[in-house]
C-alpha positions in Angstrom: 12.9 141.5 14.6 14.7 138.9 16.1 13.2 135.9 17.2 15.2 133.7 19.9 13.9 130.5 20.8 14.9 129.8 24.9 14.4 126.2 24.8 12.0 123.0 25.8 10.7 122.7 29.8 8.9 120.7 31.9 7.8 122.9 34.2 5.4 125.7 33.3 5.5 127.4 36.7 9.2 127.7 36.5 8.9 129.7 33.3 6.1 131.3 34.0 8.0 132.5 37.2 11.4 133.5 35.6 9.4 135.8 33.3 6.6 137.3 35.5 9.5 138.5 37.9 12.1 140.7 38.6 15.4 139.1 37.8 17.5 138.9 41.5 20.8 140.5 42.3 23.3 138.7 44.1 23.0 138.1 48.0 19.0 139.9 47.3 16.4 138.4 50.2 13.7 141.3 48.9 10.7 139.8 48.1 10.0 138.8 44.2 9.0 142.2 42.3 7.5 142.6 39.1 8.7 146.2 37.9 10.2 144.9 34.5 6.8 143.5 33.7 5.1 145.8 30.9 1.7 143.6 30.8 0.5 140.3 30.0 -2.1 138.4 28.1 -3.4 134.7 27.3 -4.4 132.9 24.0 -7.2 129.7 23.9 -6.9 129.9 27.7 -10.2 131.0 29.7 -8.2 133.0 32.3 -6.6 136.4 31.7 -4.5 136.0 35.0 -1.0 134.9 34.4 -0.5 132.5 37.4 -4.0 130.8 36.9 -2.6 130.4 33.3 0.4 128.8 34.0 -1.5 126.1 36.7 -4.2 125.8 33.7 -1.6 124.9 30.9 -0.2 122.4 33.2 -3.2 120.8 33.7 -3.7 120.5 30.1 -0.1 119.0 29.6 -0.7 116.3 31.9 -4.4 115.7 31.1 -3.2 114.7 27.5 -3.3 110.8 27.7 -7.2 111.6 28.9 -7.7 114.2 26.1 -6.2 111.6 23.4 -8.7 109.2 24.5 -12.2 111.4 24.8 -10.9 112.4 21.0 -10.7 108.8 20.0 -7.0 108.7 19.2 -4.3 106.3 20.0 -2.7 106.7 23.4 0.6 105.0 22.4 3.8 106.6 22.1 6.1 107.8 24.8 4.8 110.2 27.2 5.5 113.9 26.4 8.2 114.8 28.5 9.2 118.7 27.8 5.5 120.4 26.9 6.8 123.9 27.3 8.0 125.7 24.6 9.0 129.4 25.8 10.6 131.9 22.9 10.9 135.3 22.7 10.8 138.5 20.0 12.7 141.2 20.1 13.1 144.5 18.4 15.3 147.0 17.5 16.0 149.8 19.9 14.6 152.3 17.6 11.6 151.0 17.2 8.9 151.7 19.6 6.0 148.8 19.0 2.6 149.4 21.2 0.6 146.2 22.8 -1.0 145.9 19.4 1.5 145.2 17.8 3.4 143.2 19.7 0.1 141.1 20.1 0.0 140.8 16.5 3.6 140.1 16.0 3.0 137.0 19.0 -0.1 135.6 16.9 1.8 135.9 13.3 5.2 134.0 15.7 2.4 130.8 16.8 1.0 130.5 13.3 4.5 130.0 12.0 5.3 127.5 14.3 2.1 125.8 13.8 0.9 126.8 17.8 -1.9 129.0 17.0 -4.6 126.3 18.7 -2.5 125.8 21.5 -2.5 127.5 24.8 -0.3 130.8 25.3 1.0 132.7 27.9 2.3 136.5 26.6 5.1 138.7 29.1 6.2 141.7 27.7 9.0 143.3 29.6 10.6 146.8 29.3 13.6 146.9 31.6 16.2 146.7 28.5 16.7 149.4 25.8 14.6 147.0 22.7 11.7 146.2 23.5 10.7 142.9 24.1 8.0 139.9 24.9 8.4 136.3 26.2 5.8 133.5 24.9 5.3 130.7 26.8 3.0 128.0 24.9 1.8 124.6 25.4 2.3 121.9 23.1 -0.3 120.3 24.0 -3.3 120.4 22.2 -6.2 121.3 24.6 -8.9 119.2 22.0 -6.7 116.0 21.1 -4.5 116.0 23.5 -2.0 115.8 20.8 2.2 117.5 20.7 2.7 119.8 18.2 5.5 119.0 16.1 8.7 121.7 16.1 11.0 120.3 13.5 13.3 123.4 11.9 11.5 125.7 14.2 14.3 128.2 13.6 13.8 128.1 10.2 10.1 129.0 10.4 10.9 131.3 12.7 13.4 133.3 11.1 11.5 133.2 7.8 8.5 134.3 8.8 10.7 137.3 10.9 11.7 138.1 7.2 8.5 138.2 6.0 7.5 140.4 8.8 9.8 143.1 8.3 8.9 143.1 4.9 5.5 144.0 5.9 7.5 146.7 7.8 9.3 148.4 4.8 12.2 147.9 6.1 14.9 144.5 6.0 16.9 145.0 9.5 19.1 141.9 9.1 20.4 141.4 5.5 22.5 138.1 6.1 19.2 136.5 7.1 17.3 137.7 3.9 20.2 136.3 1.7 20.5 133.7 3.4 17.0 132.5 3.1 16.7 133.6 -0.1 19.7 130.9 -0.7 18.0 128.3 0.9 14.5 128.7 -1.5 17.1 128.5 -4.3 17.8 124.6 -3.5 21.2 125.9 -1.5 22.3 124.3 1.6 23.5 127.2 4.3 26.1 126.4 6.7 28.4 128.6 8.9 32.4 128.1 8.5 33.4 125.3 10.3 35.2 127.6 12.8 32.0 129.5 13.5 30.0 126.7 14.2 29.7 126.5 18.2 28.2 123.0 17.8 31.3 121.3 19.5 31.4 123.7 22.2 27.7 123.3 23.1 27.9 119.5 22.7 31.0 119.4 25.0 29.3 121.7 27.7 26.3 119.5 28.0 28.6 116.2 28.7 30.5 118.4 31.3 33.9 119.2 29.7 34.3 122.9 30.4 36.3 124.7 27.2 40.0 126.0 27.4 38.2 129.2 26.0 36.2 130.3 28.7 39.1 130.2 30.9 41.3 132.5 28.2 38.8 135.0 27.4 40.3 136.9 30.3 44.1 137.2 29.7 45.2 138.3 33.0 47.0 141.6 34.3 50.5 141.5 32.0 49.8 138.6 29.8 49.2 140.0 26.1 45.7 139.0 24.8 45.1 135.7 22.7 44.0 136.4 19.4 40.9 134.5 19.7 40.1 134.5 15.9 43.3 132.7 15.0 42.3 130.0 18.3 39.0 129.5 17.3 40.4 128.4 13.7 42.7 126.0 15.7 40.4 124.3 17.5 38.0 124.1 14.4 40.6 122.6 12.3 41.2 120.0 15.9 37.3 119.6 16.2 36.9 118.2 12.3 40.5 116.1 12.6 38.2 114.4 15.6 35.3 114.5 13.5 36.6 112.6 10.6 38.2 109.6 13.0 34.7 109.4 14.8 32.8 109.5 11.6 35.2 106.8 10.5 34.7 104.9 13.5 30.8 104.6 13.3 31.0 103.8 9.6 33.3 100.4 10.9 31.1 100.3 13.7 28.3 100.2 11.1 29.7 98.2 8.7 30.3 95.1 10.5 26.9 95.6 13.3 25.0 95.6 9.2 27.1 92.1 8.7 26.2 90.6 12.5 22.7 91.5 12.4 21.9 89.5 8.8 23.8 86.9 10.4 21.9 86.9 13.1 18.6 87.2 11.8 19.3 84.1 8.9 20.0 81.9 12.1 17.1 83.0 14.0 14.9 82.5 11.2 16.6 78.6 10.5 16.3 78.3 14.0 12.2 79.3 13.7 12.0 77.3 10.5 13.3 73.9 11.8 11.6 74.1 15.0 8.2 74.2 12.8 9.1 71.3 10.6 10.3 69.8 13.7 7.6 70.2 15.0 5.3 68.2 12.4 6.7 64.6 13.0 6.9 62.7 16.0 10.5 61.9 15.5 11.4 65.5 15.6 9.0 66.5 18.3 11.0 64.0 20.3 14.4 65.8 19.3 13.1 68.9 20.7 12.1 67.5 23.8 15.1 65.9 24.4 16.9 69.4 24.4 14.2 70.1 26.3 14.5 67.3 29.2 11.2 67.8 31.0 9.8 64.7 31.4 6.2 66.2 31.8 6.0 66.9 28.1 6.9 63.8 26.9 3.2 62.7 26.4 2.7 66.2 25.0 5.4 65.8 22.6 4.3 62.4 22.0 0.1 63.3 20.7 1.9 66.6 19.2 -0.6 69.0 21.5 -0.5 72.7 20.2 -0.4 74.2 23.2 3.1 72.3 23.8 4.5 73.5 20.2 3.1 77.5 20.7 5.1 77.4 24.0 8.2 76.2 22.6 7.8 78.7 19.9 7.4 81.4 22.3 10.5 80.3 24.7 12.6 80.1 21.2 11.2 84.0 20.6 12.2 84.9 24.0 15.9 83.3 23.3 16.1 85.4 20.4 14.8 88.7 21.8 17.5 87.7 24.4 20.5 88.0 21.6 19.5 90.7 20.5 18.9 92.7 23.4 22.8 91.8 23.7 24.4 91.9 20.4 22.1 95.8 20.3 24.1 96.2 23.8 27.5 95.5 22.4 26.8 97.7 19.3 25.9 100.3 21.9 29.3 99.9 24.1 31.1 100.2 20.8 30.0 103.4 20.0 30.1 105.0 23.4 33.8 103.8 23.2 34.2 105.4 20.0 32.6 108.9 21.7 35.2 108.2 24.7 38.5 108.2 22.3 37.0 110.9 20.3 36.6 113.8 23.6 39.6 111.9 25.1 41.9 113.0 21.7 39.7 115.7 21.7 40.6 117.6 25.2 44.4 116.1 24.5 44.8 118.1 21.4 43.1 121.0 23.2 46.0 121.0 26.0 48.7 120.3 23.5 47.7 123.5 21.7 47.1 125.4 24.6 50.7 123.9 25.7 52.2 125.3 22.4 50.5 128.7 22.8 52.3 129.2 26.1 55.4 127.9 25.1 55.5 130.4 21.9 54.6 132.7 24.5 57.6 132.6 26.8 60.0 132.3 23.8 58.7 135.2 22.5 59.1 137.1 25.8 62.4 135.7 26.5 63.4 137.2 23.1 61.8 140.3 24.3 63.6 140.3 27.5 66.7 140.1 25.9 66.7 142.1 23.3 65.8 144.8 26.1 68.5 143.7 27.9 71.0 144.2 24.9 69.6 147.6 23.5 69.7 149.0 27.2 73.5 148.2 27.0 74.0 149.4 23.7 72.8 152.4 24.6 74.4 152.8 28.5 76.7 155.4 28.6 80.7 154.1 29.2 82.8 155.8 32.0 84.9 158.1 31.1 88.4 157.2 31.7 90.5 159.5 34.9 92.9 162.2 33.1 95.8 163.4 35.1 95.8 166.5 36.7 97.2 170.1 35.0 100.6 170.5 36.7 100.0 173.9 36.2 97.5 174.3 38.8 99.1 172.6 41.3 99.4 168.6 43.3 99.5 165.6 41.3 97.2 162.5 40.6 94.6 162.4 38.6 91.2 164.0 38.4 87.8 163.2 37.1 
């Protein structure tokens, strides 16, 4: 069993779409088909049609700030932007589940991840050698309107994929097993740094396309790059960068922890000796001075509340002004620090890649010439004229 999780969406038709169809060929204007679609089926939805499924599960998603309100609970918090969770389970290409239990293997999947209330769309196809099903569910609960919670989905995921071929008799994937086992034992399990494809994902997403992607494919001629050896490479490049950003946010952090007490002690001196200010005519006439509006001069003058609440509020609104701009400072200080980090990042990428190619063409000019030298070693010398037996007549010299 192996359970993949596709990602978060907004859009359940788009899913729903992608699995209910035939996936298109290149340059293919046939109308959509549905030949790799085995069957389908619905959970806590009151439809058993697939389309009407997806439209109702929408509905529900965007209904939520209603259903949170009938169900008397708070409607703050952001607005749920990604309500579609789609996953998939496959199995082994031996193994030959029916609709049963691939239904029961869906429900055990949503109970794991804590889904089994929520709304479900099921798509098995069979146009690959395992067999397989897609769930798409909604996060949305259709009673409280509330988003179910997916922190260390994975990790549910994959234990309760253990436990399930436990039930089977049979353990399929013993690095999972161990390494679960290792993980109820108190042990933290990580991959080896250069098997971690964290950098490469994070890089993708802010558009930097990797050097290795474009080597895969050593052309016609070119001997093949020993991937295992690059991939160490850029690990040991990746942390180098790692260590200068981490030690770039911990200064970053360091002194944003010293401006912000600082801050805060004079806002709150500020707030303090505007109150007692505030108590004695002499000081009520300080602050209006600052102020200079001479139609609170009276105000200031009986010491009306009404005048002292609204210079406490425009002193508030001057503080949530600093720190709206010493939080923007703080936040140009770190994007800086993510712009040195991929720019020395992508430079020791080229720089490596620069060195590769340069041992590459010393090592074929070596090559080269040592071919050069062993082919004449081994060319055969002329053999030097003789002259000519006397005996059989003329002179000269023959071959």
């Amino acid at each position: 069993m192996v359970p993949k999780i596709n990602g978060l969406g907004r859009s359940f038709a788009g899913v729903a779409a992608y699995c209910l169809h035939d996936a298109p060929e290149p340059d293919d204007r046939r109308p959509e088909t549905s030949e790799r679609v085995g069957w389908t089926d619905t959970r806590n939805l009151a439809t058993i049609r697939p389309e009407r499924a997806a439209r109702l599960m929408a509905a529900t998603a965007k209904a939520a700030p209603d259903l949170k309100r009938l169900a008397g609970a708070a409607r703050g918090g952001r607005k749920l932007a990604k309500p579609v969770l789609h996953y998939s389970l496959s199995w082994a290409r031996d193994e030959t589940p029916d609709r049963r239990e691939m239904s029961r293997a869906v429900d055990g999947s949503l109970e794991a991840l804590g889904l089994e209330g929520r709304e479900a769309l099921i798509v098995a196809h069979d146009d690959t050698r395992h067999p397989h099903v897609h769930v798409i569910a909604n996060r949305v609960d259709p009673e409280t309107g509330k988003a179910a919670k997916l922190g260390n989905s994975k990790l549910r995921l994959s234990r309760w994929a253990e436990g399930y071929e436990r039930e089977q008799g049979r353990i399929r994937c013993e690095t999972r097993a161990k390494n679960n086992a290792r993980r109820r034992a108190g042990e933290e399990v990580v991959r080896i740094s250069w098997e971690r494809p964290l950098h490469w994902a994070r890089y993708r997403r802010e558009g930097m396309q990797p050097e290795r992607a474009r080597r895969a494919r050593a052309p016609a001629g070119e001997e093949p790059v020993d991937m295992t050896a690059w991939r160490r490479a850029e690990a040991r490049l990746w942390e180098k960068v790692e260590d200068r950003r981490w030690q770039g946010f911990w200064r970053l952090e360091s002194r944003a922890r010293k401006e912000w007490a600082e801050l805060h002690k004079r806002q709150e001196d500020m707030r303090q000796k505007l109150d007692r200010e505030s108590r004695t005519l002499l000081g009520r006439l300080r602050i209006w001075r600052t102020e200079r509006s001479l139609r609170e001069l009276v105000g200031a003058v009986r010491g009306r509340e009404d005048l002292v609440e609204g210079w406490r509020e425009d002193l508030d609104r001057y503080h949530k002004g600093e720190r709206a701009a010493l939080g923007k400072a703080h936040a140009d200080s770190a994007r800086q620090i993510e712009r040195k980090v991929r720019k020395a990042y992508r430079s020791g990428l080229r720089d490596a890649e620069r060195r590769r190619r340069a041992a590459r063409e010393t090592k074929e000019s070596e090559r080269t010439w040592e071919r050069e030298r062993d082919r004449s070693i081994t060319r055969v010398a002329p053999r030097p004229p003789r002259p000519r037996d006397p005996r059989r007549g003329g002179g000269g010299f023959e071959r």
